[in-house]
TORVEXLO-274598 format. One record per atom (N, C-alpha, C): residue number from 1; atom name; x, y, z. Coordinates in steps of 0.05 Angstrom, whole numbers. Layout:
<recs>
<i:NUM; at:CA; xx:X; yy:Y; zz:Z>
...
</recs>
This chain:
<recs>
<i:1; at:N; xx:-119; yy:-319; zz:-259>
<i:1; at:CA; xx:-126; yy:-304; zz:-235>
<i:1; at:C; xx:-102; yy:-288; zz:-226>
<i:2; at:N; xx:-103; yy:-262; zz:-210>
<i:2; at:CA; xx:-85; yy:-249; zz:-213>
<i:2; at:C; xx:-86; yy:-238; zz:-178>
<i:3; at:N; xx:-67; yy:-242; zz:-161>
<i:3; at:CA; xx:-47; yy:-226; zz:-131>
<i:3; at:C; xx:-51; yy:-215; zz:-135>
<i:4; at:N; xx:-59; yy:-189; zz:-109>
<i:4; at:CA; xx:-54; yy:-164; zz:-107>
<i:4; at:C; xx:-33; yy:-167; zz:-87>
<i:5; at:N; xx:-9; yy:-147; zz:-97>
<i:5; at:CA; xx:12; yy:-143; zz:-76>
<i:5; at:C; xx:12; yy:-121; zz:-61>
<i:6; at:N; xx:14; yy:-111; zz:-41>
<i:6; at:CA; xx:14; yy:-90; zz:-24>
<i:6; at:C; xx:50; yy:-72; zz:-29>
<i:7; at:N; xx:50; yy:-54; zz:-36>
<i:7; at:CA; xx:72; yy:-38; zz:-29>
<i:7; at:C; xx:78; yy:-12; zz:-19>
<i:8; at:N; xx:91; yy:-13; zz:0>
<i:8; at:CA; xx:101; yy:4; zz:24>
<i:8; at:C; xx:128; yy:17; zz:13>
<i:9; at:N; xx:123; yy:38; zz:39>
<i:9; at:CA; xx:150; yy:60; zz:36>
<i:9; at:C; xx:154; yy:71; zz:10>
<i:10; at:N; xx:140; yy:68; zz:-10>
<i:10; at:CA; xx:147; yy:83; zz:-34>
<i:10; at:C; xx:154; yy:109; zz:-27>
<i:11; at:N; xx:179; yy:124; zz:-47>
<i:11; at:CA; xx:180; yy:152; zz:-50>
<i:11; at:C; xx:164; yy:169; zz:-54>
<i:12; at:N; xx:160; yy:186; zz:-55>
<i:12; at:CA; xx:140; yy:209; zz:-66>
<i:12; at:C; xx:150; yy:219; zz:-82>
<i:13; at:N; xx:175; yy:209; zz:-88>
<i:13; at:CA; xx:188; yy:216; zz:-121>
<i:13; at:C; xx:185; yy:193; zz:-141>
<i:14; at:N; xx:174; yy:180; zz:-126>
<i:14; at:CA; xx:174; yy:153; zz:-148>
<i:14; at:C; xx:147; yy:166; zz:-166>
<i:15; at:N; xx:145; yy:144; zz:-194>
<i:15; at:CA; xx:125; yy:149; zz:-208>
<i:15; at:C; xx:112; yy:119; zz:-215>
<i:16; at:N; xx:88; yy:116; zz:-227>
<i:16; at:CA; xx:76; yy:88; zz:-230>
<i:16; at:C; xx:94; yy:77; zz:-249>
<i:17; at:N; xx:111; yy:98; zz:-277>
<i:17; at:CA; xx:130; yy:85; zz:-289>
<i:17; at:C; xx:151; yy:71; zz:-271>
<i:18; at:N; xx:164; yy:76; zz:-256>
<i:18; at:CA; xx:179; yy:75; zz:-238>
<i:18; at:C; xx:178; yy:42; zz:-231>
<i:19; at:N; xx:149; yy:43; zz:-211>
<i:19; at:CA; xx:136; yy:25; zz:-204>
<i:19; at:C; xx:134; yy:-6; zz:-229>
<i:20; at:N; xx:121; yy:5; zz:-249>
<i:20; at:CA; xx:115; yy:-17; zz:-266>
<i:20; at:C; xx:153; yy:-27; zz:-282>
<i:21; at:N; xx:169; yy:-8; zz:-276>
<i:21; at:CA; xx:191; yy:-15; zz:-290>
<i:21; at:C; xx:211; yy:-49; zz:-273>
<i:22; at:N; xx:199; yy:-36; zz:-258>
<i:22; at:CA; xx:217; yy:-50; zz:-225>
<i:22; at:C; xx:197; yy:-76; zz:-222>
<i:23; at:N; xx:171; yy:-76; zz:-227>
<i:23; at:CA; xx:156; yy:-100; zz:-222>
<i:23; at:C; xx:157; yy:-126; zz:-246>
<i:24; at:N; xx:158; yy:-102; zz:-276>
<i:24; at:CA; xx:167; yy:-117; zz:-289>
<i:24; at:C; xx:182; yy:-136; zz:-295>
<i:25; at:N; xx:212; yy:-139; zz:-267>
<i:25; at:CA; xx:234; yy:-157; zz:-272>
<i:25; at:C; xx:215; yy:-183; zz:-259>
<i:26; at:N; xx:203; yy:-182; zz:-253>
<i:26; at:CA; xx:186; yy:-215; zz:-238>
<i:26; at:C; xx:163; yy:-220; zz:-266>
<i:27; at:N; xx:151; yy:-210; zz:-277>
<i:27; at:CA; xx:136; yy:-221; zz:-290>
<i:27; at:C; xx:120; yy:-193; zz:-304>
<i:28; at:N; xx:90; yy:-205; zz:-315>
<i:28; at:CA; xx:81; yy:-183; zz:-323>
<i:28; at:C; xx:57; yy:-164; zz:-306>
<i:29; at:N; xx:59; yy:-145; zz:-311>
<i:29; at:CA; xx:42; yy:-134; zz:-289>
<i:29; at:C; xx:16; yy:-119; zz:-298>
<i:30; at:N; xx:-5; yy:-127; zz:-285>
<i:30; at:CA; xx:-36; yy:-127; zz:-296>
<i:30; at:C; xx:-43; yy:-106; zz:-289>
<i:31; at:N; xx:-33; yy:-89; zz:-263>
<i:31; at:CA; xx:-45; yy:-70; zz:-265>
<i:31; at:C; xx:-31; yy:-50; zz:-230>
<i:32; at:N; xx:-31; yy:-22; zz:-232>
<i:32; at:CA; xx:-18; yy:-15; zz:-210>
<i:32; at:C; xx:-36; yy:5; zz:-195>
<i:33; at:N; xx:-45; yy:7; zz:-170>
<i:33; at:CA; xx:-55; yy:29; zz:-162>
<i:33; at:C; xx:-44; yy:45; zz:-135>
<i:34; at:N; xx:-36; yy:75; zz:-137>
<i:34; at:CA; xx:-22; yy:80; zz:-115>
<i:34; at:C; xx:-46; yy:97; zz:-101>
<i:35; at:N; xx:-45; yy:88; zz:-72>
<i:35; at:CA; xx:-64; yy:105; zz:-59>
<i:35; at:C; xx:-58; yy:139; zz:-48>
<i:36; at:N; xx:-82; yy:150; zz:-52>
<i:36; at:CA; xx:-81; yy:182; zz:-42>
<i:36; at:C; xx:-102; yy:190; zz:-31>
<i:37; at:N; xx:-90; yy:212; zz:-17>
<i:37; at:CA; xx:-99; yy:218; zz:6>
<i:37; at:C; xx:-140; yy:230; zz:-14>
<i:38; at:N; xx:-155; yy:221; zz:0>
<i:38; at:CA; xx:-180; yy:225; zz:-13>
<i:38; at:C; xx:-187; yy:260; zz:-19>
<i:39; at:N; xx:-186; yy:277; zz:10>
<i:39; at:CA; xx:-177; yy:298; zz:7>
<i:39; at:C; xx:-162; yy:319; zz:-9>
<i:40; at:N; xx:-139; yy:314; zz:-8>
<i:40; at:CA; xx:-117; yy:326; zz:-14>
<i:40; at:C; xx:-105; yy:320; zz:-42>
<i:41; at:N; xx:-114; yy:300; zz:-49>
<i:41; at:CA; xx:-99; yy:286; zz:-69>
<i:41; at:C; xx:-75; yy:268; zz:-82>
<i:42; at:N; xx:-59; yy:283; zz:-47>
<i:42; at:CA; xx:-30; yy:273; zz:-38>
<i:42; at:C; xx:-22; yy:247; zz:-42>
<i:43; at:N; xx:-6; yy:235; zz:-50>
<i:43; at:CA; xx:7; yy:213; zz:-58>
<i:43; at:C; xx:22; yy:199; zz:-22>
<i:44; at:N; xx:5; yy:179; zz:-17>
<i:44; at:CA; xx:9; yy:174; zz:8>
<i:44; at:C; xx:37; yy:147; zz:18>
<i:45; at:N; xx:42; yy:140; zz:-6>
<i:45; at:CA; xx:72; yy:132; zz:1>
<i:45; at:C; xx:72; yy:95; zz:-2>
<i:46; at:N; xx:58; yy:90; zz:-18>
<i:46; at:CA; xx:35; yy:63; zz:-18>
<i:46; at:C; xx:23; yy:56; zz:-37>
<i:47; at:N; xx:15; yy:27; zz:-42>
<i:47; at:CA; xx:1; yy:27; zz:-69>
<i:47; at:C; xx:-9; yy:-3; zz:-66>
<i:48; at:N; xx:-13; yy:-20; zz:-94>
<i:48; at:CA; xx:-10; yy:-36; zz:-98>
<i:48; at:C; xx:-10; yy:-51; zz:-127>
<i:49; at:N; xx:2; yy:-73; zz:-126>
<i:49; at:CA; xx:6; yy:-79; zz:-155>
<i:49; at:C; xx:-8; yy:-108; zz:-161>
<i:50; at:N; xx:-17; yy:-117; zz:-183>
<i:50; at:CA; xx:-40; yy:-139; zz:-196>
<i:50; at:C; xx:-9; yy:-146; zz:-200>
<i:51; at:N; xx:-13; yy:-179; zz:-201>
<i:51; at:CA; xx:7; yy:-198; zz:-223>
<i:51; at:C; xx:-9; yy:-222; zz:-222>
<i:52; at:N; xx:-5; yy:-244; zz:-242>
<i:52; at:CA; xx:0; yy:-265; zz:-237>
<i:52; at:C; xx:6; yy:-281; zz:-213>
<i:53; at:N; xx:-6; yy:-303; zz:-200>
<i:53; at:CA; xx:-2; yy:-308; zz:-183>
<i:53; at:C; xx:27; yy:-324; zz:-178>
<i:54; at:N; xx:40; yy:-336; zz:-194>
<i:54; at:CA; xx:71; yy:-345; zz:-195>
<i:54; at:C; xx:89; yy:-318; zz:-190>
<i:55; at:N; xx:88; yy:-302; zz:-213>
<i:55; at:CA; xx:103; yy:-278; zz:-215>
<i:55; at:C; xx:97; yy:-264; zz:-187>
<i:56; at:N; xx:67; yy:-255; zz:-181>
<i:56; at:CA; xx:67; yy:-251; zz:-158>
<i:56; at:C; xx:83; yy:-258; zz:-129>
<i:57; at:N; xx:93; yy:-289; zz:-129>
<i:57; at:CA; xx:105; yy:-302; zz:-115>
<i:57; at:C; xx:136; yy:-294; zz:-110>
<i:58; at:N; xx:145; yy:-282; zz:-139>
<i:58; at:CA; xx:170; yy:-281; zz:-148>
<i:58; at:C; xx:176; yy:-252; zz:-147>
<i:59; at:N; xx:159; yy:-240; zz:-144>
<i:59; at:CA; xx:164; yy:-203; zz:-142>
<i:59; at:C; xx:172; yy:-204; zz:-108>
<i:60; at:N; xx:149; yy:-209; zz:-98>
<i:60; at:CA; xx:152; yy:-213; zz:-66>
<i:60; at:C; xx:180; yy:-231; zz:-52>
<i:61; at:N; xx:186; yy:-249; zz:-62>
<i:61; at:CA; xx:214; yy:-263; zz:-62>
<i:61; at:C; xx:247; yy:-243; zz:-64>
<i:62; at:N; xx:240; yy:-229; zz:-89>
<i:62; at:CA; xx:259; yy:-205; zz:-106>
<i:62; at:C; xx:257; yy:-182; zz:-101>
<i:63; at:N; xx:239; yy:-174; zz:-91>
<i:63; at:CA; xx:234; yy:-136; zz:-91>
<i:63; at:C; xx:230; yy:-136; zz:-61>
<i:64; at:N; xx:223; yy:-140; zz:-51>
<i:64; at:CA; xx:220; yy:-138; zz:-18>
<i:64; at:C; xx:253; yy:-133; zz:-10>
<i:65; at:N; xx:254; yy:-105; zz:1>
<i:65; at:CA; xx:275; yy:-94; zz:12>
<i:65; at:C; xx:289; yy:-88; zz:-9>
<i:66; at:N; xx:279; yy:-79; zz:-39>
<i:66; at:CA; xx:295; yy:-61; zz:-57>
<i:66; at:C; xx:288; yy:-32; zz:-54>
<i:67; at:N; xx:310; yy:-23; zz:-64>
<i:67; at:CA; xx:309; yy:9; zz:-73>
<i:67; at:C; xx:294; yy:20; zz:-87>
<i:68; at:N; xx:274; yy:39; zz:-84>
<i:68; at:CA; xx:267; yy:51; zz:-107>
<i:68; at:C; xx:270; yy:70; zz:-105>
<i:69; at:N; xx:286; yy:89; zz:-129>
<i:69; at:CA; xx:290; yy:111; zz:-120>
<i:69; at:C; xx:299; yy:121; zz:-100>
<i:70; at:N; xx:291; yy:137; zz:-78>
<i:70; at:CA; xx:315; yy:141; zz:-60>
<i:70; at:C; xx:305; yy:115; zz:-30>
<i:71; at:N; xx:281; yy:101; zz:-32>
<i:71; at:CA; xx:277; yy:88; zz:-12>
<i:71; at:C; xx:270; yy:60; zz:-9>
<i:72; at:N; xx:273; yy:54; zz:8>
<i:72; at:CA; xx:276; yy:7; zz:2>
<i:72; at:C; xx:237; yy:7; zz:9>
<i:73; at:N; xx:231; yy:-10; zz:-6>
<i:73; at:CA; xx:204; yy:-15; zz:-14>
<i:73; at:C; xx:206; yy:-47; zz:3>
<i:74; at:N; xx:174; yy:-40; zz:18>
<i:74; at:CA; xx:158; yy:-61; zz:30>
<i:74; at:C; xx:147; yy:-72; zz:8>
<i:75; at:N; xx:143; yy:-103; zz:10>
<i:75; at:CA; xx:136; yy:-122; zz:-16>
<i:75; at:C; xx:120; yy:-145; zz:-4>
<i:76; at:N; xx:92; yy:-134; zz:-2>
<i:76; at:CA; xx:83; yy:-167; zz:7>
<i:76; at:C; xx:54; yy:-173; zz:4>
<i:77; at:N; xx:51; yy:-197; zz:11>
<i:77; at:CA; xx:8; yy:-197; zz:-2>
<i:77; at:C; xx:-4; yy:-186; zz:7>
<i:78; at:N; xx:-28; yy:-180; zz:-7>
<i:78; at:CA; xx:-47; yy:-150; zz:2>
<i:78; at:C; xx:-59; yy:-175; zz:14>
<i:79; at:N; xx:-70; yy:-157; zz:45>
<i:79; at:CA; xx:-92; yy:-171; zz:62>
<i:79; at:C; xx:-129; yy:-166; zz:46>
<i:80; at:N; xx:-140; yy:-189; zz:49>
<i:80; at:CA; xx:-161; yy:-169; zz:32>
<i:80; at:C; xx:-178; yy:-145; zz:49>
<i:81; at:N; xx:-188; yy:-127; zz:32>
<i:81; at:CA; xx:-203; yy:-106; zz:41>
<i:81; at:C; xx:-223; yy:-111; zz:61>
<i:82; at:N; xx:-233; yy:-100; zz:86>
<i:82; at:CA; xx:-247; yy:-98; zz:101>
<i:82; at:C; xx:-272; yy:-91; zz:94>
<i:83; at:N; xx:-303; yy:-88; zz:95>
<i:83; at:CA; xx:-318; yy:-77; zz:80>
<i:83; at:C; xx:-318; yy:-47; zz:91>
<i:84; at:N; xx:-332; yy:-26; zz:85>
<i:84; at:CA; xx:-338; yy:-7; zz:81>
<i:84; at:C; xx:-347; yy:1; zz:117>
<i:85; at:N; xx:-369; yy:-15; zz:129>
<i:85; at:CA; xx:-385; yy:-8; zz:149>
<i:85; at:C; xx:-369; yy:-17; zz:173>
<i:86; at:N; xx:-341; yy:-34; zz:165>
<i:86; at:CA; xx:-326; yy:-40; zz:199>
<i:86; at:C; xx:-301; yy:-27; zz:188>
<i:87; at:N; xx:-293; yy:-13; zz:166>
<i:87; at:CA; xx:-277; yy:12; zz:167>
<i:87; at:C; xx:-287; yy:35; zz:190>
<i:88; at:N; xx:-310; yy:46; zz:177>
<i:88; at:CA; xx:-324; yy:66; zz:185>
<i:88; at:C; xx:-325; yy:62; zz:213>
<i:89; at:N; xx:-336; yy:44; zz:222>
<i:89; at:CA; xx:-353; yy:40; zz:246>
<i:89; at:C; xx:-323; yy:41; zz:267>
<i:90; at:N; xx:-305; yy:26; zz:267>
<i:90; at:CA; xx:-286; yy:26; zz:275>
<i:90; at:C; xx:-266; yy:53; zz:277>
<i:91; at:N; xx:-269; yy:71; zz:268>
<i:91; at:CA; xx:-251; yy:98; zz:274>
<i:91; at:C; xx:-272; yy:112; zz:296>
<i:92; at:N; xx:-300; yy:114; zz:290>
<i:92; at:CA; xx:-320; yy:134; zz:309>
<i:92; at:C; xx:-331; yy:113; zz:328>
<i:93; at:N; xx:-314; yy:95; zz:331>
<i:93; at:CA; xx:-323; yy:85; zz:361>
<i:93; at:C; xx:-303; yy:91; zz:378>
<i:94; at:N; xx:-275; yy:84; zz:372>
<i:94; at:CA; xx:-236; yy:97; zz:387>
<i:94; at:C; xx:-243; yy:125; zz:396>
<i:95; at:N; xx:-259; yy:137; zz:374>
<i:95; at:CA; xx:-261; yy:171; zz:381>
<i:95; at:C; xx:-269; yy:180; zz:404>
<i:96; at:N; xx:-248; yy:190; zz:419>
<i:96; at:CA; xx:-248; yy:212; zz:437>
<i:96; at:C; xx:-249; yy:185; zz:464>
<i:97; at:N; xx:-239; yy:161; zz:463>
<i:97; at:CA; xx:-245; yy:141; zz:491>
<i:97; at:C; xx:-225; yy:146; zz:509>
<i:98; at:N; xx:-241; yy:159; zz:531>
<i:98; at:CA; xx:-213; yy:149; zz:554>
<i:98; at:C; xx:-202; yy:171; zz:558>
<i:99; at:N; xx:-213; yy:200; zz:541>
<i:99; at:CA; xx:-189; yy:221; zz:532>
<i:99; at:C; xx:-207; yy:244; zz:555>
<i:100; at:N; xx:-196; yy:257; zz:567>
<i:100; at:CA; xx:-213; yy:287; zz:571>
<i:100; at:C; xx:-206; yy:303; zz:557>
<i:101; at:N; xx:-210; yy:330; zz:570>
<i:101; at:CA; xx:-204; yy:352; zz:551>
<i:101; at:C; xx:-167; yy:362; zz:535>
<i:102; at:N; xx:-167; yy:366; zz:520>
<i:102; at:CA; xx:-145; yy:374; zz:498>
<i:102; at:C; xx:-127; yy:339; zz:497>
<i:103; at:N; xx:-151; yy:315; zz:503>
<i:103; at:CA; xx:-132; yy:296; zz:494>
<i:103; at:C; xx:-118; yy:277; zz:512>
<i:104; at:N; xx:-122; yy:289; zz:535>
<i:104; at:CA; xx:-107; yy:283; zz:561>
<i:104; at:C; xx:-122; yy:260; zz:569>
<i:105; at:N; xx:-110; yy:237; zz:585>
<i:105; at:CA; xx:-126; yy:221; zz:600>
<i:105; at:C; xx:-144; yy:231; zz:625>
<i:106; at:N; xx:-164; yy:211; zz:627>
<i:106; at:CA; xx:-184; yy:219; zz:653>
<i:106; at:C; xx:-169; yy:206; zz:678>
</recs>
């Protein structure tokens, strides 16, 4: 069975090589995905990485508050995913509460 780890603050110079080089020192790594912007395509500064659940243990122990490249990387367990309908539902309900015109409070 295999952790998903959550990682933060990545560079936008970093690359998944990068990524899998650096995860490598804890164990082996199953699999990496960095998120982007859906839009744009933009590389949003974030990702996350599969391991082993030991190694997993041991990356998060070791890599939390390293360097990568030019910036120190957040290292810790992925919360699991929310479903789909209290993503959604939850942004267009906040929208526009409390605000009047150009944003301002009522």
């Amino acid at each position: 069975m295999g952790k998903d780890l959550y990682v933060g603050n990545i560079s936008f110079k970093a690359t998944e090589e990068d990524i899998l080089k650096l995860f490598s020192v804890a164990g082996r790594v199953k699999s990496i995905h960095l998120i982007k912007d859906p839009k744009t395509g933009q590389f949003k500064g974030c990702g996350f990485v599969k391991m082993a659940d030991v190694e997993a243990k041991k990356a998060i122990a070791t890599l939390d508050g390293t360097l990568l490249v030019d910036r120190v990387i957040e290292v810790s367990e992925a919360r699991p995913q929310k479903p789909a309908e209290q993503r959604s539902a939850g942004v267009s309900e906040k929208r526009g509460q409390g605000r009047g015109p150009a944003g301002r409070r009522k």
